[in-house]
C-alpha positions in Angstrom: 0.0 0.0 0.0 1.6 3.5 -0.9 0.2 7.1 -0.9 -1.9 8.9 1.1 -4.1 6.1 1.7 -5.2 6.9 5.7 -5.2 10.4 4.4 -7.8 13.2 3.6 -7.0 15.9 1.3 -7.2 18.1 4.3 -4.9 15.8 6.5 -2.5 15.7 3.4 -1.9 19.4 3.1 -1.5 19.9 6.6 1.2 17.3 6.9 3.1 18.7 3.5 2.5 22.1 5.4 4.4 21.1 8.3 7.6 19.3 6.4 7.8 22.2 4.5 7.6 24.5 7.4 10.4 23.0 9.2 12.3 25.4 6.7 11.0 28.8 7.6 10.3 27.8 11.6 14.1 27.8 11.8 14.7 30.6 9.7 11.6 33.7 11.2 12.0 32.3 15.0 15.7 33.3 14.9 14.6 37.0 14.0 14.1 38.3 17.3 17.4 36.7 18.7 19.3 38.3 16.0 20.7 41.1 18.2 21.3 39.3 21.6 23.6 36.7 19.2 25.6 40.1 17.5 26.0 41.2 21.2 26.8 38.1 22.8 29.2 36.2 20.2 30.3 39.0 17.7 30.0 41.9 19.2 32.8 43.6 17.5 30.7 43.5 14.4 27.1 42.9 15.2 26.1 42.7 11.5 27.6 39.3 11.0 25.0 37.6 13.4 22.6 37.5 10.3 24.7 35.3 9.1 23.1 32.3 11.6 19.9 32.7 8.4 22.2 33.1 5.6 24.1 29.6 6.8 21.4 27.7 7.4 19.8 28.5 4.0 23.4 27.6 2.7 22.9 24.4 4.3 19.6 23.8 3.2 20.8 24.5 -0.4 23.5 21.9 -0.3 21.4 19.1 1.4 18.9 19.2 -1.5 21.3 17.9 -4.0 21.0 14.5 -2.0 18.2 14.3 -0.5 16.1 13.8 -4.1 18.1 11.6 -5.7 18.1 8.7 -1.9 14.5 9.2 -1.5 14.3 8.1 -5.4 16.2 5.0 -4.3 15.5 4.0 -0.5 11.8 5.8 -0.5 10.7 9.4 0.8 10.2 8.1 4.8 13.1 6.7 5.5 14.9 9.9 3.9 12.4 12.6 5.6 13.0 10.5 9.2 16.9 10.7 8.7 17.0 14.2 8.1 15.1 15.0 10.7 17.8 13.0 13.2 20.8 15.6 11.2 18.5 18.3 11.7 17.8 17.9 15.3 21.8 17.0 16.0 22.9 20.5 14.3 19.6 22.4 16.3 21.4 20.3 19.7 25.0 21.3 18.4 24.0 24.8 17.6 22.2 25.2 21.2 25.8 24.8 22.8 28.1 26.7 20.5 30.1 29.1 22.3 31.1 31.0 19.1 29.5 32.5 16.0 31.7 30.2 14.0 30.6 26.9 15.5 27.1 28.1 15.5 27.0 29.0 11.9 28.6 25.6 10.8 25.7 23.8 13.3 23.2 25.6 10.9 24.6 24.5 8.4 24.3 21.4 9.6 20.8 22.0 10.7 20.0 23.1 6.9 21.1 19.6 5.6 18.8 17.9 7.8 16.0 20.2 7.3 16.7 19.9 2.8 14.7 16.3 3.6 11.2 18.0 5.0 11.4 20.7 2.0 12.7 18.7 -1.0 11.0 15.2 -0.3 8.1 17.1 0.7 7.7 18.3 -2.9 8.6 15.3 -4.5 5.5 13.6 -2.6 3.3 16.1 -3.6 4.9 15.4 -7.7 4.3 11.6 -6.8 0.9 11.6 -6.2 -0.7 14.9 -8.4 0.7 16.3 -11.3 0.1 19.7 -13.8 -2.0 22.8 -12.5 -3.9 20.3 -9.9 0.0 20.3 -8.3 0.1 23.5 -8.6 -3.4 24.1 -7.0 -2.7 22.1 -4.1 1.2 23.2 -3.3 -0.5 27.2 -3.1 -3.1 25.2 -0.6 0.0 23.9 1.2 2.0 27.2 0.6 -1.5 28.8 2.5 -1.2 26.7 5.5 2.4 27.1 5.6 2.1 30.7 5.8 1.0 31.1 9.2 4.1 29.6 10.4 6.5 32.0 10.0 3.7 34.4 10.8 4.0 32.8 14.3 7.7 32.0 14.0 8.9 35.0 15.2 6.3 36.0 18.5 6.7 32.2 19.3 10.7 32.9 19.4 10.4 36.5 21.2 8.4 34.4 23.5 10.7 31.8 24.2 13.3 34.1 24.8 11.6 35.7 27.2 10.9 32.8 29.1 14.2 30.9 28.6 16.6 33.3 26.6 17.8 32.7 23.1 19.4 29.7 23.2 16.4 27.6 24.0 14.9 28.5 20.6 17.2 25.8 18.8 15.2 23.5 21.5 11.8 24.3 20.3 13.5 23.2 16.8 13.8 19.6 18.2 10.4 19.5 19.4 9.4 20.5 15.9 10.9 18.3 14.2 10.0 15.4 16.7 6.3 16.1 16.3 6.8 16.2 12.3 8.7 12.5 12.2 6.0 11.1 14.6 3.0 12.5 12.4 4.9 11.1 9.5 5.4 7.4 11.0 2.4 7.1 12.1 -0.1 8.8 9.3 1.5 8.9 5.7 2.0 5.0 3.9 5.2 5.3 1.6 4.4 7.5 -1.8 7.2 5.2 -3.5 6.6 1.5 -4.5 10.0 -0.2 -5.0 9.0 -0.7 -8.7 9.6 3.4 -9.3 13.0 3.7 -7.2 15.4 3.9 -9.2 19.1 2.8 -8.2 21.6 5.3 -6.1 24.5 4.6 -8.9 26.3 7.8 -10.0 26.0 7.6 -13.3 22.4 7.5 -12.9 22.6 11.1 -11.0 24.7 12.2 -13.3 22.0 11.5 -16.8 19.4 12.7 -14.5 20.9 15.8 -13.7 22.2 16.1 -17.2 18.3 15.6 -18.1 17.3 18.0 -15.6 19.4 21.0 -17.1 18.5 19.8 -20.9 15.6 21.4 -20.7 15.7 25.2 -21.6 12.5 26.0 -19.8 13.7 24.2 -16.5 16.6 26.0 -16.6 15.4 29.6 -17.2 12.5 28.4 -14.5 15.1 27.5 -12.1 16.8 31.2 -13.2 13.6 32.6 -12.2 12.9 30.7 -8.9 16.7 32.0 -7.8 15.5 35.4 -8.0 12.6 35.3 -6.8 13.8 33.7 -3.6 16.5 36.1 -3.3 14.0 39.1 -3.1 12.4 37.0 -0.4 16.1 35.9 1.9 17.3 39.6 1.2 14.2 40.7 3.1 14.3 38.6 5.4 18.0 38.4 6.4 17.5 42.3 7.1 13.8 43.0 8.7 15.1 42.8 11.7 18.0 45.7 11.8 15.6 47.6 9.3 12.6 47.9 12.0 15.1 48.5 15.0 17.8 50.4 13.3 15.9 52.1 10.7 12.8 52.9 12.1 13.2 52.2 16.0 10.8 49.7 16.2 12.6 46.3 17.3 10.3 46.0 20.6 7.2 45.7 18.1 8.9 43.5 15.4 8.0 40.2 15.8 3.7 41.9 15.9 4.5 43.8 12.9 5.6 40.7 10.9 2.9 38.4 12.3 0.7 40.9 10.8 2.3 41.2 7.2 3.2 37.0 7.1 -1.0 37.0 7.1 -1.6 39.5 4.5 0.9 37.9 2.9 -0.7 34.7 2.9 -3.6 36.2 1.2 -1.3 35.6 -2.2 -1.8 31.8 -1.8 -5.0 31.8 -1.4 -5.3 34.1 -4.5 -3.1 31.9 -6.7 -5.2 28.8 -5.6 -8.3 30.2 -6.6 -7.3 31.6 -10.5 -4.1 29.3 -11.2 -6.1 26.5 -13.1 -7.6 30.0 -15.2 -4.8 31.5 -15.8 -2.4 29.3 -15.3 1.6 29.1 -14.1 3.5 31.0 -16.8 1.0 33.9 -16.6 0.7 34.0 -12.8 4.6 34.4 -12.2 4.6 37.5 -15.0 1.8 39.3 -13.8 3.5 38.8 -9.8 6.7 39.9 -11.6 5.0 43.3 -13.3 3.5 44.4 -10.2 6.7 43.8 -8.2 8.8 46.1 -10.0 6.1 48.9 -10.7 5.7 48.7 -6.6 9.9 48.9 -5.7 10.6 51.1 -8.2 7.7 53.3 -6.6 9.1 53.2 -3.6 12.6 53.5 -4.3 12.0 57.0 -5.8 9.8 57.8 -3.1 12.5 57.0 -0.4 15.4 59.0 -2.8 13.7 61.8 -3.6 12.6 62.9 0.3 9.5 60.8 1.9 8.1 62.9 4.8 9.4 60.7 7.7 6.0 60.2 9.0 5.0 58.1 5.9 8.6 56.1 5.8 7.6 53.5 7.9 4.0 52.2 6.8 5.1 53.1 3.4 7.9 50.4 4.0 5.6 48.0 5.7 2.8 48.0 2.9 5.8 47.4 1.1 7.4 44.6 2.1 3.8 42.6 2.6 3.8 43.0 -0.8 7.3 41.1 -1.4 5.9 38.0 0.8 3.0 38.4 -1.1 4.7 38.0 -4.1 6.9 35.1 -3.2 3.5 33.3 -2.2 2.2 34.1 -6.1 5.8 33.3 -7.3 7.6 30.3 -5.9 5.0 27.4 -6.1 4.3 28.3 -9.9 7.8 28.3 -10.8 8.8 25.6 -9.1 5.7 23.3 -10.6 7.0 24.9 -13.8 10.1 23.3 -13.7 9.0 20.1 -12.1 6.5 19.9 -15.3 8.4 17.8 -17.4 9.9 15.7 -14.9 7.7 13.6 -13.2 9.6 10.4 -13.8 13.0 12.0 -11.5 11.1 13.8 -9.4 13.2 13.6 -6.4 15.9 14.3 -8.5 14.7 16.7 -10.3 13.5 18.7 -6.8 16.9 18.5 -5.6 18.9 19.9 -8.6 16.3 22.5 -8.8 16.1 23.5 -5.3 20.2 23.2 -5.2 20.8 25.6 -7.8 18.4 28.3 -6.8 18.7 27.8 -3.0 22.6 28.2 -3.4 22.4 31.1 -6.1 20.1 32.8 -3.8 21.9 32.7 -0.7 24.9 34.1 -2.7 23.5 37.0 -3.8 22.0 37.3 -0.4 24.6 37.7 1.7 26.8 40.6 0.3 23.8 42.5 0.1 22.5 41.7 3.9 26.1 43.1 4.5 25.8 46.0 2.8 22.8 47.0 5.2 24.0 50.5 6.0 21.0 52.1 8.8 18.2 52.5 5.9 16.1 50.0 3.5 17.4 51.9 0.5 20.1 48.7 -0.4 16.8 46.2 -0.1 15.0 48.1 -2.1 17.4 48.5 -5.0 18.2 44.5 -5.1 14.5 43.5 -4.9 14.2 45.7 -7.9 17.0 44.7 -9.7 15.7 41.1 -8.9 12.3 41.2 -10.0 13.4 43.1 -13.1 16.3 40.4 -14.4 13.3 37.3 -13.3 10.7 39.6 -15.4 13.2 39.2 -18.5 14.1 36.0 -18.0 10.6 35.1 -17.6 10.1 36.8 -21.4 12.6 34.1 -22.5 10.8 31.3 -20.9 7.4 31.7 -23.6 10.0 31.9 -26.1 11.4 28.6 -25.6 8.0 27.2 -24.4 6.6 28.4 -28.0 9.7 26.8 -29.7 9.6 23.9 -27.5 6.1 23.3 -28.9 
């Protein structure tokens, strides 16, 4: 028996929901501890302790290159359980590091553990739908998983209250205890042994080869790199922006409960006119409205703002970059999963690899250029959006030619 068998549709989602939420969970909690880190173990240069997000999505970037490809071969369970056991090891490792250094090489630790909930997650989701229905049902999952990192941060401000800012990487095991249990207990195995397909190298190697054959895939995977980076960029900075900027690092963790729900609105908008409109169109149009909204609000911000406006002008703002990440990231990805159905575990990994990677590395130099004000967010979200509107261009090209 394989599937979702003892599963509702409603049970499903939630249970996708959670794996994938392992990822932002250990990302938004961390927000609020951001500053007692750059005090406690780099105080010399406080700036560096965003890098305790940066790593871990580092992490998470390198794990998904394997994670695919053994699911493929020794089924998605036994895969999603063992990464849970890395990622609660780095979470227990990171918990006692005494420096920045050992703590940014426990996340990334933590990341390859957590690359299993994300990346076998997805290729579940490819083994059992397929097409816009995927797509319909991963903005369902992307809904639900939306009020986790709405929660992430106000459950980590409260922890850290109660227990101070170590105990957060605690509240990660627990997390990911609950997840495995769930998992053991709930979901039969998605893969029959007559679909795995051996762990060999040369087999990885044709299917990656296969993977990046594809023009679309790989301007889709171009795409998907952007887009996240508008997405870690804002993230990897909210924090000093709202206490730094605007003076407002008491209230941050209310502030971006507040736009992670708006935000969340997107998914629910995608699920309800994808199968209309469908992917392609839906990642455009997001696109379009991205850039006409940053380069607003970069002029507005360089030519003189009234400071009484700066603030919820910057707010609206950056709802609107969740938002679009919610309208963006599931189309793209089931855009370049499309053609792939037979490696999907492969094909999730070399996908998520390459964009998780090239995101992170455009991430950090600009999370380091934060200089008191939003202005350097603001110009790499638009340059972003801009290059993924272009590329996006170039993606109906070679769909059209591909047809």
């Amino acid at each position: 028996m394989t599937g979702q068998s003892r599963l509702g549709r409603v049970e499903f989602v939630a249970m996708m929901a959670m794996l994938v939420a392992t990822v932002a969970f250990s990302i938004d909690s961390m927000l609020p501890a951001l500053p007692q880190i750059g005090e406690n173990l780099t105080p010399d240069a406080p700036n560096r302790a965003q890098l305790v997000v940066t790593s871990f999505i580092f992490g998470l970037g390198l794990g998904t290159l394997l994670t695919g490809p053994l699911s493929d071969s020794f089924g998605r369970k036994p895969v999603l359980l063992t990464g849970a056991g890395v990622y609660m090891a780095g979470a227990a490792l990171a918990w006692a590091a005494p420096t920045l250094e050992l703590m940014i090489a426990a996340r990334i630790v933590q990341g390859l553990g957590a690359a299993a909930a994300r990346i076998v997650a997805m290729a579940i989701v490819r083994d059992l739908y397929s097409g816009r229905d995927m797509a319909r049902l991963m903005s369902f999952v992307m809904m639900v998983f939306t009020l986790v990192p709405a929660v992430s941060p106000l459950a980590g401000s409260g922890v850290i209250a109660l227990a101070g800012w170590r105990a957060i990487f605690l509240t990660f095991i627990l997390f990911a205890l609950a997840s495995s249990l769930w998992l053991s207990l709930r979901l039969d195995e998605p893969l029959p042994p007559a679909r795995r397909r051996p762990f060999r190298r040369a087999a990885l190697v044709l299917a990656m080869r296969e993977v990046l054959s594809i023009p679309t895939v790989r301007l889709a995977i171009a795409v998907q790199m952007l887009c996240m980076t508008t997405l870690f960029c804002s993230i990897s900075m909210i924090q000093q922006i709202f206490e730094q900027s605007f003076a407002r690092g008491p209230e941050f963790p209310f502030w971006f409960f507040c736009m992670a729900l708006f935000a969340g609105a997107g998914s629910l908008v995608n699920a309800s006119i994808v199968m209309r409109f469908g992917m392609r169109r839906m990642v455009a149009g997001a696109l379009g409205i991205e850039i006409a909204l940053t380069l607003g609000i970069v002029l507005a911000f360089t030519l003189g703002l009234p400071p009484a406006l700066q603030f919820p002008l910057y707010v609206a703002w950056q709802t609107t970059v969740f938002a679009h990440a919610a309208l963006t990231l599931g189309n793209i990805n089931a855009l370049a999963m499309e053609p792939l159905g037979h490696i999907a575990g492969m094909a999730a990994s070399v996908i998520a690899c390459i964009a998780t990677v090239g995101s992170v590395l455009l991430t950090v130099p600009v999370g380091l250029m934060f200089d008191g004000t939003p202005i350097p967010l603001f110009v790499a979200v638009l340059c972003a959006v801009s290059a993924a509107r272009l590329l996006m261009i170039r993606l109906k090209r070679a769909e059209r030619f591909a047809t």
